[in-house]
C-alpha positions as CSV (number, residue, x, y, z in Angstrom):
1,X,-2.2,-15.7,-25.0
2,X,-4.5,-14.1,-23.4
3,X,-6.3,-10.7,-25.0
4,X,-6.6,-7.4,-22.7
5,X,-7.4,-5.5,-26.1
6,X,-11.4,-4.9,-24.6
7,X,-9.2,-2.3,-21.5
8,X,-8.4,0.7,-22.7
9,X,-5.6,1.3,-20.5
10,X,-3.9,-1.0,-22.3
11,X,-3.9,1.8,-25.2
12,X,-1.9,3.7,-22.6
13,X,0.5,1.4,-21.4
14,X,0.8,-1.7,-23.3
15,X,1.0,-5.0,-21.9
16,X,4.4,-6.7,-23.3
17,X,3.4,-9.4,-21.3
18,X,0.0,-10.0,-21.9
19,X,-0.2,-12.8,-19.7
20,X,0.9,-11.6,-16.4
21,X,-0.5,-9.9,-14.1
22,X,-0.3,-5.8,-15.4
23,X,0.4,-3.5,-12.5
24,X,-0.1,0.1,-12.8
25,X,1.2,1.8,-9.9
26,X,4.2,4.6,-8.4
27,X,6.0,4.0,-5.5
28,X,3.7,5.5,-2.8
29,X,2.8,4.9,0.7
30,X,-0.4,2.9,-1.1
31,X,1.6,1.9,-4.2
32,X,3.6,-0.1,-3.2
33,X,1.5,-2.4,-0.9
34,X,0.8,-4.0,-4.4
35,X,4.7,-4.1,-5.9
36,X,5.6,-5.6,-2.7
37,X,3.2,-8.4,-2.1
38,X,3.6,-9.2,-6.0
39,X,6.9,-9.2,-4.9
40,X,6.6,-11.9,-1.7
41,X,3.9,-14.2,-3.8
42,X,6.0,-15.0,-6.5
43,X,3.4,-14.2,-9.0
44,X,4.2,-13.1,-12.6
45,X,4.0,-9.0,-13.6
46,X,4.2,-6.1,-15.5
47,X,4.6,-3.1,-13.6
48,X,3.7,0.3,-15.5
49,X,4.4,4.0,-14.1
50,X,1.9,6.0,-13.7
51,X,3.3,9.5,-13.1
52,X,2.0,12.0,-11.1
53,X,3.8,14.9,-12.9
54,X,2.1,14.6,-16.1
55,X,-1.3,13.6,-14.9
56,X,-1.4,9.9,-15.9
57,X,-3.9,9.3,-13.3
58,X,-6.3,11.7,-14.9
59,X,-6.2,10.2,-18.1
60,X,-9.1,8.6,-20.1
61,X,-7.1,5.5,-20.3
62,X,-6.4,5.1,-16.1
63,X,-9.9,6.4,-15.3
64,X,-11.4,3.6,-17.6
65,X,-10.1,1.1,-14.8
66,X,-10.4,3.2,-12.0
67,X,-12.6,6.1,-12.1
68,X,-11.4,7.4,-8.7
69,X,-8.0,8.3,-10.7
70,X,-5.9,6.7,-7.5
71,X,-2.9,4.1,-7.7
72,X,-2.5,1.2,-7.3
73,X,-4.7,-0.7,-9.7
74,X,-4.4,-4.4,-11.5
75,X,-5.7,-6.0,-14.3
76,X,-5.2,-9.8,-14.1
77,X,-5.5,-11.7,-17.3
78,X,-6.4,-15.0,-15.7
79,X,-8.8,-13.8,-12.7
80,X,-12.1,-16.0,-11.5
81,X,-13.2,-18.2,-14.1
82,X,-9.8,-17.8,-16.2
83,X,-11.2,-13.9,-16.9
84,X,-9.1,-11.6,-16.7
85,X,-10.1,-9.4,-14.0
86,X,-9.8,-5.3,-13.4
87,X,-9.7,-4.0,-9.4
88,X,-8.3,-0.9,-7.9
89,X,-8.4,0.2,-4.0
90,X,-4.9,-1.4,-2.5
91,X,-6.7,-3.1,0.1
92,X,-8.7,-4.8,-2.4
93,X,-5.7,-6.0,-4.2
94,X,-4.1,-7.5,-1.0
95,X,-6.8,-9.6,-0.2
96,X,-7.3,-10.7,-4.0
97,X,-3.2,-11.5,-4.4
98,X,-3.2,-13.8,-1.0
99,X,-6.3,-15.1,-2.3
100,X,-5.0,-15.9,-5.3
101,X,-1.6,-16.7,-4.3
102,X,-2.7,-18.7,-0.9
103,X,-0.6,-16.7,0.7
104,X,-0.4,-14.1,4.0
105,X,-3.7,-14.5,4.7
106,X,-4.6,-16.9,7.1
107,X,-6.7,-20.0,6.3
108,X,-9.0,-20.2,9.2
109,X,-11.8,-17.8,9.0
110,X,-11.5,-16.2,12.4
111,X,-7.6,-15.4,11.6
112,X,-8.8,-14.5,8.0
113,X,-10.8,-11.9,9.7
114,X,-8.6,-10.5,11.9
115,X,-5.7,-9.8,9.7
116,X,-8.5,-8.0,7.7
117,X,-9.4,-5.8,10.3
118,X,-6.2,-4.7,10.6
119,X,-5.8,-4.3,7.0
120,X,-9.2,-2.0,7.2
121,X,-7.5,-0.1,10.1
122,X,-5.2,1.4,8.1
123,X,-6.9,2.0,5.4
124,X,-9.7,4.2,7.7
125,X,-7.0,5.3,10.0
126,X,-3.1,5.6,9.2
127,X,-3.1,6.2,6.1
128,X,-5.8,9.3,5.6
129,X,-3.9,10.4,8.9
130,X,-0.5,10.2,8.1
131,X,-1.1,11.5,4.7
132,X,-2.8,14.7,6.4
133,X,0.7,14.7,9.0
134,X,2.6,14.9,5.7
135,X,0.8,17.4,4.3
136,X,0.8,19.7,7.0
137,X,4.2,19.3,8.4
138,X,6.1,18.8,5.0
139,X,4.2,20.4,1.8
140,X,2.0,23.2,1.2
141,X,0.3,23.2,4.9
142,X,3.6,23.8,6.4
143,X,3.2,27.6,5.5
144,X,-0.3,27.9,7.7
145,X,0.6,30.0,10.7
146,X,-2.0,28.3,12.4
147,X,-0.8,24.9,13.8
148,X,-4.1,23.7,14.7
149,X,-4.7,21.3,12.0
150,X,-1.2,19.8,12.1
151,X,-1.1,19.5,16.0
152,X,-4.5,17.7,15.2
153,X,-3.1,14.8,12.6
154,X,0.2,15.2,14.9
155,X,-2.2,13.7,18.2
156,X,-4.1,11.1,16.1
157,X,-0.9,9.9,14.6
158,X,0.6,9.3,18.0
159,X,-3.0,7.8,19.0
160,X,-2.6,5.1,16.1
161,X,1.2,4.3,16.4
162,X,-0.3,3.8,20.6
163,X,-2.5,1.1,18.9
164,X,0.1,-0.5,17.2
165,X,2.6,-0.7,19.6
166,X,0.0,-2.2,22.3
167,X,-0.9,-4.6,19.6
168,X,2.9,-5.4,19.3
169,X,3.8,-6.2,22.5
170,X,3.3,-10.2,22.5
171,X,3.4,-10.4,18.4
172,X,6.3,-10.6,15.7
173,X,3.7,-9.1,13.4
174,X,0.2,-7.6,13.1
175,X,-2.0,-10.1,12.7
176,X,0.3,-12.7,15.5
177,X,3.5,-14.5,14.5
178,X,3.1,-15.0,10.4
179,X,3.3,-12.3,8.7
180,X,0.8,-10.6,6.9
181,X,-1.0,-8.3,4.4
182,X,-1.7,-6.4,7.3
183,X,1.9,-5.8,8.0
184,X,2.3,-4.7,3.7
185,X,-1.0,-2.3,4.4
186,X,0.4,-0.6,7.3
187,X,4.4,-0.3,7.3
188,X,5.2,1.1,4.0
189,X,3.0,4.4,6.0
190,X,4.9,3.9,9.1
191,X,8.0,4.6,7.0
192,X,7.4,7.3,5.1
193,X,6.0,8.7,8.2
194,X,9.5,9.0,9.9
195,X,11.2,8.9,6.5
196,X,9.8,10.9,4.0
197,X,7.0,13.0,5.9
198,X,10.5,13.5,8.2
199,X,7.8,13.6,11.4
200,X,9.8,11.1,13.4
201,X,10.5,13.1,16.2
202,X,7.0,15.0,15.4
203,X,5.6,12.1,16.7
204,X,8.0,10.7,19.1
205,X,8.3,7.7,17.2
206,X,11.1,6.7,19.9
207,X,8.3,6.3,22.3
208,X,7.0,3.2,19.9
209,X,10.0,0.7,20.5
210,X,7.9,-2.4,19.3
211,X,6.1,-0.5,16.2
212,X,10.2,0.4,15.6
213,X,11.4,-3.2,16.1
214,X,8.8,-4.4,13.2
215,X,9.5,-1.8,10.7
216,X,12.7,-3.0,10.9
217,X,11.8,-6.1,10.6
218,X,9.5,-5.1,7.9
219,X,12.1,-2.9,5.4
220,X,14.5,-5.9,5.8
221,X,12.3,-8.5,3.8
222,X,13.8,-9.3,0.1
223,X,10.2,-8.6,-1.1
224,X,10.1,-5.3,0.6
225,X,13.6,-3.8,-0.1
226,X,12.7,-4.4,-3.7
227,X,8.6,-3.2,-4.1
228,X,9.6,-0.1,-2.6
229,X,11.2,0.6,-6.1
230,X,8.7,-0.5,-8.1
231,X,7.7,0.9,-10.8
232,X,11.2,2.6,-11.0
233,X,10.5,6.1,-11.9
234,X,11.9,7.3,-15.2
């Protein structure tokens, strides 16, 4: 049985399962990119909550794994070389499960690349920029009298979801007809966009019929209906 004693945020959140993969994560935009693929590889793990409302992320124990205190992050108790194996960043994690898995990542290295691309797409793009929509239009900046900064994360939103859906337009998915971590990286933020964030007509998300016709495609998925839950919350 493997031994994840040396991590401190096992202290925090113990491992019942020592020898699965530990997932400590909520179920955000970026959080569940992990749950879900976890969910569509099939591989064995522990999912713990780490809760906004009390600060988990902040804590000694969390920070000791990922010192820019941001969800998701793994610790894999078999990694390279049968060690286990701490990462944060989501995108990292994506590309480390299909590795590991041998899954939703294509094998040839020009496809490899490209679905990576994409993958680094929204990382730099839709997600800082949806995330500043949300903030804008549905929390605290929605008070600003002055619309300028919203109107601006409004515009590059619509710019982005216009990448998408010209990059749809001949492809079932992202990356070309298999699906892909690009597709887990980018459509968990297209729907919170015009779900949660409640932007949908914000952004005239009608005007994106093939970015729609994948999302549906996307939130239909076994894998996906049930990541999007995961870590339950308390």
């Amino acid at each position: 049985m493997p031994d994840l004693s040396a991590f401190p945020i096992t202290r925090k959140w113990p491992a019942q399962h020592p020898d699965r993969i530990q997932l400590y994560s909520l179920p955000t935009p970026n959080g569940v990119k992990a749950s879900i693929m976890l969910e569509e590889t099939g591989l064995a793990y522990e999912p713990h909550l780490v809760s906004f409302e009390t600060q988990d992320q902040m804590s000694p124990e969390f920070l000791s794994l990922n010192p820019n205190n941001k969800i998701p992050a793994i610790l894999d108790p078999n990694g390279p070389g049968g060690q286990p194996l701490a990462l944060f960043e989501s995108g990292a994690i994506l590309i480390y499960l299909a590795d590991k898995a041998g899954r939703f990542l294509p094998a040839d290295a020009a496809g490899r690349y490209e679905a990576i691309q994409w993958l680094m797409f929204q990382m730099g793009g839709i997600g800082p920029m949806f995330g500043q929509l949300g903030f804008f239009h549905k929390f605290a900046g929605k008070e600003y009298e002055d619309k300028r900064p919203r109107d601006r994360y409004v515009a590059e939103s619509k710019r982005l979801l216009g990448v998408l859906e010209q990059r749809l337009a001949d492809r079932a998915w992202i990356a070309g007809n298999d699906y892909s971590i690009a597709d887990i990286a980018i459509f968990p933020w297209v729907r919170n966009l015009v779900g949660f964030y409640e932007a949908r007509e914000l952004v005239g998300f009608d005007s994106f019929p093939n970015v729609a016709r994948v999302l549906a495609a996307f939130v239909e998925r076994p894998a996906v209906i049930k990541g999007l839950g995961i870590p339950a919350r308390g």
